[in-house]
N, CA, C and O atoms as a MOPAC input file, in Angstrom:
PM7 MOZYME 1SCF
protein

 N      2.22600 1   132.99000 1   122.87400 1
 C      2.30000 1   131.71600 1   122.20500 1
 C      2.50800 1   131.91800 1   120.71700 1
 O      1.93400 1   132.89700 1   120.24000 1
 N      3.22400 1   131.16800 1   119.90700 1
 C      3.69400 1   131.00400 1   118.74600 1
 C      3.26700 1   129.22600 1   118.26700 1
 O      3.45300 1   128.07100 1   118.65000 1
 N      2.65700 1   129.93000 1   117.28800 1
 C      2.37800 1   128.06600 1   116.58500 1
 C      2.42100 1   128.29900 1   115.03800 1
 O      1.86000 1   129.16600 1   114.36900 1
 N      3.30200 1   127.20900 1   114.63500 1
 C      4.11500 1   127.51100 1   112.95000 1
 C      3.16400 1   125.85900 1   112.80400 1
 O      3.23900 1   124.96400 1   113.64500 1
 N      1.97000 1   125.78300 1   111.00100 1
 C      1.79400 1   124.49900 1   110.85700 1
 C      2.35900 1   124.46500 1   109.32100 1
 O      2.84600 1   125.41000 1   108.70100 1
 N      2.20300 1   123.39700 1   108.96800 1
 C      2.82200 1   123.66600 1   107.64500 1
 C      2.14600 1   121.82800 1   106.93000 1
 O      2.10900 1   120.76700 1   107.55200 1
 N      1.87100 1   122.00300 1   106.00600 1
 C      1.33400 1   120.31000 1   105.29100 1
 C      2.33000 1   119.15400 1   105.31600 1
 O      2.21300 1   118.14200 1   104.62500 1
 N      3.46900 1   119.43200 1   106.30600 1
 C      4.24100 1   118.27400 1   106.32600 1
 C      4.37000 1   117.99000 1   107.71000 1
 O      3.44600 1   118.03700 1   108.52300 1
 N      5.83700 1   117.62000 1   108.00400 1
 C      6.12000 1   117.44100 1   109.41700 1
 C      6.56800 1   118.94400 1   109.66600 1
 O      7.22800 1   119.54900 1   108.82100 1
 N      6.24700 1   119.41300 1   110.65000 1
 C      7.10200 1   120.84900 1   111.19400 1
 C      7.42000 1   121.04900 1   112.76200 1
 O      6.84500 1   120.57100 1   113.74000 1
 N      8.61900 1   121.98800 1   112.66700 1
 C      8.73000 1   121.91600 1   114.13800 1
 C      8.93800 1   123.66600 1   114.23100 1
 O      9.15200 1   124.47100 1   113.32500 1
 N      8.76300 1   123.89800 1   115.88000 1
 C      8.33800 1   125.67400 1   116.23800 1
 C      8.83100 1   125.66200 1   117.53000 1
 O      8.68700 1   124.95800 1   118.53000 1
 N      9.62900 1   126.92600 1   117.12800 1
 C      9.93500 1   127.59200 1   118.85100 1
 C      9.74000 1   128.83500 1   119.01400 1
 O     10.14000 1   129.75500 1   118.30100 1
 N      8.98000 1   128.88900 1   120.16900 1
 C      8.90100 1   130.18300 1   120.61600 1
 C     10.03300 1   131.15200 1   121.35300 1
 O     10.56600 1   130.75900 1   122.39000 1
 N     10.31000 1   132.19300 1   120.87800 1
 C     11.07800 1   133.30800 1   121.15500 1
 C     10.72600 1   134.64300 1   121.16800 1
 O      9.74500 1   135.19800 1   120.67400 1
 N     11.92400 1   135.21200 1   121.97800 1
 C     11.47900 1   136.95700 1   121.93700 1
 C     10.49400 1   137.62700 1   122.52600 1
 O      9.40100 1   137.16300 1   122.85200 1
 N     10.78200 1   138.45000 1   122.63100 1
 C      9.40100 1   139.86900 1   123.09000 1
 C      8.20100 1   139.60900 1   122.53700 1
 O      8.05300 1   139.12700 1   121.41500 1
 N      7.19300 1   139.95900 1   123.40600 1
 C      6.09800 1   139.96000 1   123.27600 1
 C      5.54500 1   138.59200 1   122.24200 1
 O      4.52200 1   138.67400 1   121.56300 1
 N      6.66700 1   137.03300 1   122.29400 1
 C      6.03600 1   136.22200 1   121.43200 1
 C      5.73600 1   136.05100 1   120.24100 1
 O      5.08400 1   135.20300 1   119.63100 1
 N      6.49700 1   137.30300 1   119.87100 1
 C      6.10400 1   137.88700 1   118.28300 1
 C      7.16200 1   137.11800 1   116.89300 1
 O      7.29300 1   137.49100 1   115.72700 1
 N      7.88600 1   135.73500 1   117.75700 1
 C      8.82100 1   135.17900 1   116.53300 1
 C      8.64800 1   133.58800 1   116.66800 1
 O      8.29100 1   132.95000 1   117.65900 1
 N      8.93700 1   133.21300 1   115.62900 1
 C      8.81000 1   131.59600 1   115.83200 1
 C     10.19300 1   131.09500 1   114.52500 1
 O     10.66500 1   131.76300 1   113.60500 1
 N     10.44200 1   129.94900 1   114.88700 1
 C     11.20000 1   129.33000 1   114.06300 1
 C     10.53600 1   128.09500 1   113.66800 1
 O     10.10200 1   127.25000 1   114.45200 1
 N     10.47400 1   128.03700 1   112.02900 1
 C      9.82200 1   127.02500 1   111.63600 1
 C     10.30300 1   126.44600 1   110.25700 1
 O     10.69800 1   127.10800 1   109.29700 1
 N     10.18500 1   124.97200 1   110.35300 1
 C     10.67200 1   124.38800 1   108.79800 1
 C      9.70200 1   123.54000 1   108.80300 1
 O      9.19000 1   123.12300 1   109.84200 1
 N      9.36100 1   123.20500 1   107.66700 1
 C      8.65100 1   121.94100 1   106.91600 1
 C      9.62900 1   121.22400 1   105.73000 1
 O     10.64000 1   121.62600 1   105.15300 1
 N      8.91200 1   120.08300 1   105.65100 1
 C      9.59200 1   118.78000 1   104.91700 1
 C      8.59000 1   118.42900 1   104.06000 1
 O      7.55300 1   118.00900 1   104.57200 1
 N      8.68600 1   118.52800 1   102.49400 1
 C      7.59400 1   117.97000 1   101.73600 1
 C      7.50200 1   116.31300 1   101.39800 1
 O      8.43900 1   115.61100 1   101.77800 1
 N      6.41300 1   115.72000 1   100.71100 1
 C      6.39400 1   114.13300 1   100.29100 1
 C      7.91400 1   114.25000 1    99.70600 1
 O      8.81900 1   113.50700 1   100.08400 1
 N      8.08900 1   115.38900 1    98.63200 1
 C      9.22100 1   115.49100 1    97.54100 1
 C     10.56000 1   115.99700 1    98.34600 1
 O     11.45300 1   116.67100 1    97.83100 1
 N     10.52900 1   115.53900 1    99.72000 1
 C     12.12000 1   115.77200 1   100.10300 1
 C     12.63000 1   117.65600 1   100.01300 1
 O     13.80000 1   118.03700 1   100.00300 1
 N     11.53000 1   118.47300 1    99.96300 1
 C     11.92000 1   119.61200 1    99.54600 1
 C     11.58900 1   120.38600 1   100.62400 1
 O     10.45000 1   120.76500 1   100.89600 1
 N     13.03200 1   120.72100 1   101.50800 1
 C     12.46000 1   121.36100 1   103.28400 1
 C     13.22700 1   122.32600 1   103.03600 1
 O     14.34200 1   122.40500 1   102.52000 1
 N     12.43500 1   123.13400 1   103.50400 1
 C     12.07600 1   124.51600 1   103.89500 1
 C     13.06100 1   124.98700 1   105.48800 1
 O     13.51300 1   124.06500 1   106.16800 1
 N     13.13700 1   125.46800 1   105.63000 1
 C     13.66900 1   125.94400 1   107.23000 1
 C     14.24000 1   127.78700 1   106.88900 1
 O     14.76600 1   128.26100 1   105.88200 1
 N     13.84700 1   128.44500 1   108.21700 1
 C     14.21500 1   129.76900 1   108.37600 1
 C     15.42800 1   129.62000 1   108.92600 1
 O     15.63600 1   128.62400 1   109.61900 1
 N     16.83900 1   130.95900 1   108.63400 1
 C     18.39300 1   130.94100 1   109.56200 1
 C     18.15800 1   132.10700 1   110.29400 1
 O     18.43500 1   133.24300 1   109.90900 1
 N     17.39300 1   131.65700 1   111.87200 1
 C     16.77800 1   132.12000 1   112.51600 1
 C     15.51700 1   132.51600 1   112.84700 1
 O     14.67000 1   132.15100 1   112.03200 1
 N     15.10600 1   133.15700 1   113.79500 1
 C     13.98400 1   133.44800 1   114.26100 1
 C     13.39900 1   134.01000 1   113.18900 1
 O     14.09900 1   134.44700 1   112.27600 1
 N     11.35700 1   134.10900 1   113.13200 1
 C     10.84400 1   134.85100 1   112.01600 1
 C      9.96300 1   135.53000 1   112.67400 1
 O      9.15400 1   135.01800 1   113.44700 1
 N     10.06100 1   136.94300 1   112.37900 1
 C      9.08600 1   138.20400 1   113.47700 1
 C      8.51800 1   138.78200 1   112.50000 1
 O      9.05600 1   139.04700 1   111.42500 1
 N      7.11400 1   139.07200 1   112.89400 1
 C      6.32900 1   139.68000 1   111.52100 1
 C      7.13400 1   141.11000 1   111.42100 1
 O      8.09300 1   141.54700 1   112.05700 1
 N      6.44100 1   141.58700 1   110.49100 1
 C      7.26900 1   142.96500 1   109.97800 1
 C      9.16300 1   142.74100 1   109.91400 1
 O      9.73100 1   143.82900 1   110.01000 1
 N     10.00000 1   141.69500 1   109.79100 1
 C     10.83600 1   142.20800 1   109.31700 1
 C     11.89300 1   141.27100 1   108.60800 1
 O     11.89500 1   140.33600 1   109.40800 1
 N     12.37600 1   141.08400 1   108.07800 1
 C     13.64200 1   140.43100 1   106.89600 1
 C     13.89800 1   139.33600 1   107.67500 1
 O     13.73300 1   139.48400 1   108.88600 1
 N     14.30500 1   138.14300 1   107.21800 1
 C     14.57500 1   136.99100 1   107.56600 1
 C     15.31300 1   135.90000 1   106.12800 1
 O     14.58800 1   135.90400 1   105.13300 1
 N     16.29000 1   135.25700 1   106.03100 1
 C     16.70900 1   134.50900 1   105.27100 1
 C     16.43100 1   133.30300 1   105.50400 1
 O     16.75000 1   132.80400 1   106.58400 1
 N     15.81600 1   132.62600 1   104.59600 1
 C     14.79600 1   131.57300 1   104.09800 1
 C     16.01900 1   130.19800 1   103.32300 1
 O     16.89000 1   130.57100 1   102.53600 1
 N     15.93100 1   129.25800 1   103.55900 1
 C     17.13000 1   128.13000 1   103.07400 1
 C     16.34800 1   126.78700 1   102.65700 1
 O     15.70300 1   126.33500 1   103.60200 1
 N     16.24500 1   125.99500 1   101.39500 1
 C     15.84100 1   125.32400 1   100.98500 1
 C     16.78300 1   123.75300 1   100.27000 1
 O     17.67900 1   123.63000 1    99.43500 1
 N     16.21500 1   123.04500 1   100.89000 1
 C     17.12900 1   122.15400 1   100.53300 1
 C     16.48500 1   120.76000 1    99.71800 1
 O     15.37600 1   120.45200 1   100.15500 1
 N     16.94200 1   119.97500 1    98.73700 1
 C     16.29000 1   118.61800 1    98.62800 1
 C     17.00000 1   117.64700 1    98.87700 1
 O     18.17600 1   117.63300 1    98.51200 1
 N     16.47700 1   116.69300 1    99.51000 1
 C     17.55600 1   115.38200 1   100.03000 1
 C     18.96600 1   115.69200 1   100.50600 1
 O     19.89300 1   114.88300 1   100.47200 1
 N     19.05400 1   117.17500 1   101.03700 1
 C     20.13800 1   117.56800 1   101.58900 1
 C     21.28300 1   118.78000 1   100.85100 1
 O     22.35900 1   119.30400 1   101.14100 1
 N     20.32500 1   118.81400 1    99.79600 1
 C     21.26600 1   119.51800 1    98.77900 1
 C     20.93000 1   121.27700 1    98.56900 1
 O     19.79600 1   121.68800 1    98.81500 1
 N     21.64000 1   121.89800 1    98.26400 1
 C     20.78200 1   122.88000 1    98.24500 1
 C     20.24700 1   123.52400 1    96.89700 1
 O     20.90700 1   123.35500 1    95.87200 1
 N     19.02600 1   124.28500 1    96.86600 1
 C     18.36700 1   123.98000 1    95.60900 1
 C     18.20900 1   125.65500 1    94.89700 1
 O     17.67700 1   126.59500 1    95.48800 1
 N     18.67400 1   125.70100 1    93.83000 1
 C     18.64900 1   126.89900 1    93.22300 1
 C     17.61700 1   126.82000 1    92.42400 1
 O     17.04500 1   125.80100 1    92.03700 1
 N     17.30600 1   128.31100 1    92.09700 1
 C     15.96800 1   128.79200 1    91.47500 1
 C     14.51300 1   128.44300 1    92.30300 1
 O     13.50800 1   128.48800 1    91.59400 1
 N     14.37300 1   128.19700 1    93.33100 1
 C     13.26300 1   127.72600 1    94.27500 1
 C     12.55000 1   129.29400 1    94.10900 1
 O     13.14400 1   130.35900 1    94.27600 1
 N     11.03500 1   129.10500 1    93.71400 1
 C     10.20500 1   130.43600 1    93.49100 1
 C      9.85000 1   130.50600 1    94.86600 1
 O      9.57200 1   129.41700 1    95.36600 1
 N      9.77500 1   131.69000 1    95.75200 1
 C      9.47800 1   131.88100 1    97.06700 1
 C      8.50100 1   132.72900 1    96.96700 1
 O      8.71400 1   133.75500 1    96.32100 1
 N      7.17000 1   132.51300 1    97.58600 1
 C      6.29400 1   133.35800 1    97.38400 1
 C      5.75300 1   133.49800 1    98.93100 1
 O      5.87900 1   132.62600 1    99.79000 1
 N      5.06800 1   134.89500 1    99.12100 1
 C      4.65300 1   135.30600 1   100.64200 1
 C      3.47300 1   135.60600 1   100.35300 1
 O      3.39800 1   136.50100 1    99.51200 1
 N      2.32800 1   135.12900 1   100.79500 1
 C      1.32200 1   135.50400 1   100.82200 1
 C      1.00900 1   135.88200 1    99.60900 1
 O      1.04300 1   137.10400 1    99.46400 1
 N      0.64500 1   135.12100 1    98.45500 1
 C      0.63800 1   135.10600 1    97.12000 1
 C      1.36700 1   135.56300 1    96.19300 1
 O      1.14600 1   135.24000 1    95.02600 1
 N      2.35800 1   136.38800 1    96.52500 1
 C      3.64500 1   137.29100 1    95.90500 1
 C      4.35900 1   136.68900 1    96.41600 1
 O      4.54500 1   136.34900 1    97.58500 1
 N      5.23900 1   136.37200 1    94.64400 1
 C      6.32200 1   135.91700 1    94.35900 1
 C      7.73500 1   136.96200 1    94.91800 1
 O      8.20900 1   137.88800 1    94.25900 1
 N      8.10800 1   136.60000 1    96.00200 1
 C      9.25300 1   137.73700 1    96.65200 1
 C     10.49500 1   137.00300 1    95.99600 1
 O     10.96800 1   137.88800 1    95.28200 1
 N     11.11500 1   136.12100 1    95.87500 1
 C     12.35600 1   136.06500 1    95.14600 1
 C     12.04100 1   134.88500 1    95.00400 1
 O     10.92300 1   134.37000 1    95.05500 1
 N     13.68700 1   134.14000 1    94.70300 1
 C     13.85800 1   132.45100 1    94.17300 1
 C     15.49600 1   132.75900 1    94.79100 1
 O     16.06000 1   133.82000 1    95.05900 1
 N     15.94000 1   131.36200 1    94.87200 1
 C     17.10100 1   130.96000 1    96.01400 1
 C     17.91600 1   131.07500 1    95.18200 1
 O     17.62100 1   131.15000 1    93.99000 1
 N     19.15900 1   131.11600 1    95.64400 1
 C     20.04600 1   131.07600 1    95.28300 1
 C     20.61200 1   129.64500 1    94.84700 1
 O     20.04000 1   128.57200 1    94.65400 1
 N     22.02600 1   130.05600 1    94.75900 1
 C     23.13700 1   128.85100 1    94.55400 1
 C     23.31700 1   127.73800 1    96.09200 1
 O     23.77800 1   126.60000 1    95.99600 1
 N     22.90500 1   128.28200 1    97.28200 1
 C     23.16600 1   128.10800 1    98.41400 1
 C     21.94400 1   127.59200 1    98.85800 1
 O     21.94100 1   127.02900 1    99.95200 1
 N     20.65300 1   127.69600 1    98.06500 1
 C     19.38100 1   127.66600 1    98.07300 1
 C     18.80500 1   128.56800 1    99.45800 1
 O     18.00900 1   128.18000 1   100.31400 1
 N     19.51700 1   129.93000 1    99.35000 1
 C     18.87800 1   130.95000 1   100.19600 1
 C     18.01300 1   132.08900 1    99.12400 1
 O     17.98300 1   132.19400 1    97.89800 1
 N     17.31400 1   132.89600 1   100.30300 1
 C     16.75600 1   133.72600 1    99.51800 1
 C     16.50000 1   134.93300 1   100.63900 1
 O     16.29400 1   134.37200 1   101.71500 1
 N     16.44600 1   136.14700 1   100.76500 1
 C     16.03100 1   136.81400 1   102.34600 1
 C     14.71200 1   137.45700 1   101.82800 1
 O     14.49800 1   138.16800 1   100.84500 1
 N     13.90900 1   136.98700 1   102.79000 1
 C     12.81800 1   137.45400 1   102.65100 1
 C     11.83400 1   138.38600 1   103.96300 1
 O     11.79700 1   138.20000 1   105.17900 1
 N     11.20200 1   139.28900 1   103.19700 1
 C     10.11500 1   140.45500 1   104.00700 1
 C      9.21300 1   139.42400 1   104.93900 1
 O      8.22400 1   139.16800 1   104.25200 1
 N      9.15000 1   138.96600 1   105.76000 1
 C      7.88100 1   138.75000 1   106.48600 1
 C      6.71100 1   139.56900 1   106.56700 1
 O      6.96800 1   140.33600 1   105.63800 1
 N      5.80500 1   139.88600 1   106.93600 1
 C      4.75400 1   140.98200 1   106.00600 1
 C      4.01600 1   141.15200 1   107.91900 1
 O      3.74500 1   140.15000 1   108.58200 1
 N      3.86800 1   142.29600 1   108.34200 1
 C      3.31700 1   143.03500 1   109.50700 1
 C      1.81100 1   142.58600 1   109.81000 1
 O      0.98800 1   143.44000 1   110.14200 1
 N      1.42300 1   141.10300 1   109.68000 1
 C      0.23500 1   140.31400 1   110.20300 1
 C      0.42300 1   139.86700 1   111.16100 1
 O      1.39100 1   139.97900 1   111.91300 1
 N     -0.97800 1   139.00300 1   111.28900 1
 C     -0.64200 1   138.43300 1   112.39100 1
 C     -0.60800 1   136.94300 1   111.95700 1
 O     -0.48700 1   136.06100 1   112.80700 1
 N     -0.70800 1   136.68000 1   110.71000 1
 C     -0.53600 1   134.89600 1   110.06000 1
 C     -0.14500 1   135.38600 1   108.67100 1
 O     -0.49800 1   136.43800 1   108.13800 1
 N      0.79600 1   134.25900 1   108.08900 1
 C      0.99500 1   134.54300 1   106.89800 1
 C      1.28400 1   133.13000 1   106.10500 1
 O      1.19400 1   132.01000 1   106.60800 1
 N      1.59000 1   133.38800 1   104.98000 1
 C      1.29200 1   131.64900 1   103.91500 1
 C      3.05600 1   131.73600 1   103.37200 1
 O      3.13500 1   132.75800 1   102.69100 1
 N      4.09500 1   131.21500 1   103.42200 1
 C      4.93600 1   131.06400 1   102.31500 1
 C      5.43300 1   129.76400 1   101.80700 1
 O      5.82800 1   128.70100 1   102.28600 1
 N      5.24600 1   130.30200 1   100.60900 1
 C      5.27300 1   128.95500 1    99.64100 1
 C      6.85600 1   128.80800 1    98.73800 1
 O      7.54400 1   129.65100 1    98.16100 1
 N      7.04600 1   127.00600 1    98.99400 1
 C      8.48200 1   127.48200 1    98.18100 1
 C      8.41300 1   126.37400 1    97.17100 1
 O      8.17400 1   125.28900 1    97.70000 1
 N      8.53100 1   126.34400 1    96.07700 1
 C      8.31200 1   125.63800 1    94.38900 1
 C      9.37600 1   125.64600 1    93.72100 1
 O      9.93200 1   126.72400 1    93.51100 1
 N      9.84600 1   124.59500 1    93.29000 1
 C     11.07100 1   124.06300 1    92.59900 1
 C     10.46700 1   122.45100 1    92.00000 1
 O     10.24100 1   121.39800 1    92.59600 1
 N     10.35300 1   122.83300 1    90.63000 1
 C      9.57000 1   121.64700 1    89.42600 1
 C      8.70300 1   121.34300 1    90.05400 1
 O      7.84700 1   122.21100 1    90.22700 1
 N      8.49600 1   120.02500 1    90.68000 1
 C      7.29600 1   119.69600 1    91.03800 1
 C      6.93800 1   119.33400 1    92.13800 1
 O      5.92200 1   118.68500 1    92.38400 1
 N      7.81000 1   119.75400 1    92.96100 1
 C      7.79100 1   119.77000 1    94.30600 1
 C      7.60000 1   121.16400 1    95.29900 1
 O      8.34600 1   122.08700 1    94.97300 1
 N      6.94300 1   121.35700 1    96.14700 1
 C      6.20400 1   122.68000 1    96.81200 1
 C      6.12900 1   122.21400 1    98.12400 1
 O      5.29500 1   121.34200 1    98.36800 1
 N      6.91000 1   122.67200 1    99.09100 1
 C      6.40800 1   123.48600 1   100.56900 1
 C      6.01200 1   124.39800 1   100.89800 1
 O      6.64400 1   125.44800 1   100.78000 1
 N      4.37500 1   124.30200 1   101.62900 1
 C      4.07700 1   125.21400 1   102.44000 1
 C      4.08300 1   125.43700 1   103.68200 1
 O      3.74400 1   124.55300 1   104.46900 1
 N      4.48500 1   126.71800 1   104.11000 1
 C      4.76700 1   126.88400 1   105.82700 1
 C      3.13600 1   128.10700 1   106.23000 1
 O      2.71400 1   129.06800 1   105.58600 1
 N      2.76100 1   127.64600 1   107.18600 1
 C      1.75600 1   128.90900 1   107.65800 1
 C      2.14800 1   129.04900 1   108.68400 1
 O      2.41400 1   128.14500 1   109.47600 1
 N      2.29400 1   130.61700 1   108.92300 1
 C      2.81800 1   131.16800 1   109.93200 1
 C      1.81100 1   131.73800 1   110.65400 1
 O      1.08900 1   132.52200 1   110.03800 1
 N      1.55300 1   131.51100 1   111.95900 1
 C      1.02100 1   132.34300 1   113.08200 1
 C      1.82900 1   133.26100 1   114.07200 1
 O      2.88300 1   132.91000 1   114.60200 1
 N      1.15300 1   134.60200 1   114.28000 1
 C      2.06300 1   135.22400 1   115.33200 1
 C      0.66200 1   135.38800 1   116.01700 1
 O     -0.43000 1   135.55900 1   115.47500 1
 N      1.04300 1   135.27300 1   117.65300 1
 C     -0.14800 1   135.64100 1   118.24000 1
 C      0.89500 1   136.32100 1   119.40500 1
 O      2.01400 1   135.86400 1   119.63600 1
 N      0.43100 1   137.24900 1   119.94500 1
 C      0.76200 1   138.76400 1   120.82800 1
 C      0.16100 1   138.15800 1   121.88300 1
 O     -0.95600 1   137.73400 1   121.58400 1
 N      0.53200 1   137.92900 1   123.17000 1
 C     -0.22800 1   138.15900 1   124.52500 1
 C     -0.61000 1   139.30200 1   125.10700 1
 O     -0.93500 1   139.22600 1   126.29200 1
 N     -0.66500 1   140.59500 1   124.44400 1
 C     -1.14500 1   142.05900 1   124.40000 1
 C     -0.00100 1   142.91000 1   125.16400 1
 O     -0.20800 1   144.03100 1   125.62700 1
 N      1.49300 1   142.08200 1   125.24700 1
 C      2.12900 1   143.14900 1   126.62900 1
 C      2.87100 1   143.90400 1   125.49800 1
 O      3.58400 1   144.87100 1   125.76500 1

């Protein structure tokens, strides 16, 4: 089982081996959503896409688990480390608007 929550609306699918990936976006009050381009498996790289009211948003500070790992691009991407837990926090900030996504991975032990 895979469960992605995040302080807005979010949605999660479960995929892959051993359960170990989920796909997840959130939507802030400030129109500022978050979504992964593709699946997200702990331990490894994933590109991260940020948008506001549809647009895409450059300079967005992306932080993982309290470290600041990059800021988006022109495209409002950024690729980011997923970190070898089993839950993790990433936060994405652009002026005064902030999404957070919390990530759960939970293993059925196979």
């Amino acid at each position: 089982d895979v469960e992605a929550s995040a302080d807005a609306d979010v949605s999660a699918d479960a995929t892959g081996e051993n359960d170990t990936t989920e796909n997840a976006s959130a939507e802030s009050e400030s129109n500022l959503s978050v979504s992964f381009d593709g699946d997200v498996t702990a331990g490894e790289n994933v590109r991260l896409v940020a948008t506001q009211n549809g647009t895409p948003v450059e300079h967005a500070t992306v932080t993982v688990n309290g470290e600041v790992v990059g800021t988006t691009n022109a495209d409002g991407e950024v690729d980011v480390d997923i970190p070898e837990t089993e839950d993790g926090t990433v936060v994405v900030a652009h002026g005064d608007a902030e999404t957070e996504l919390e990530l759960e991975f939970i293993s059925d032990g196979l």
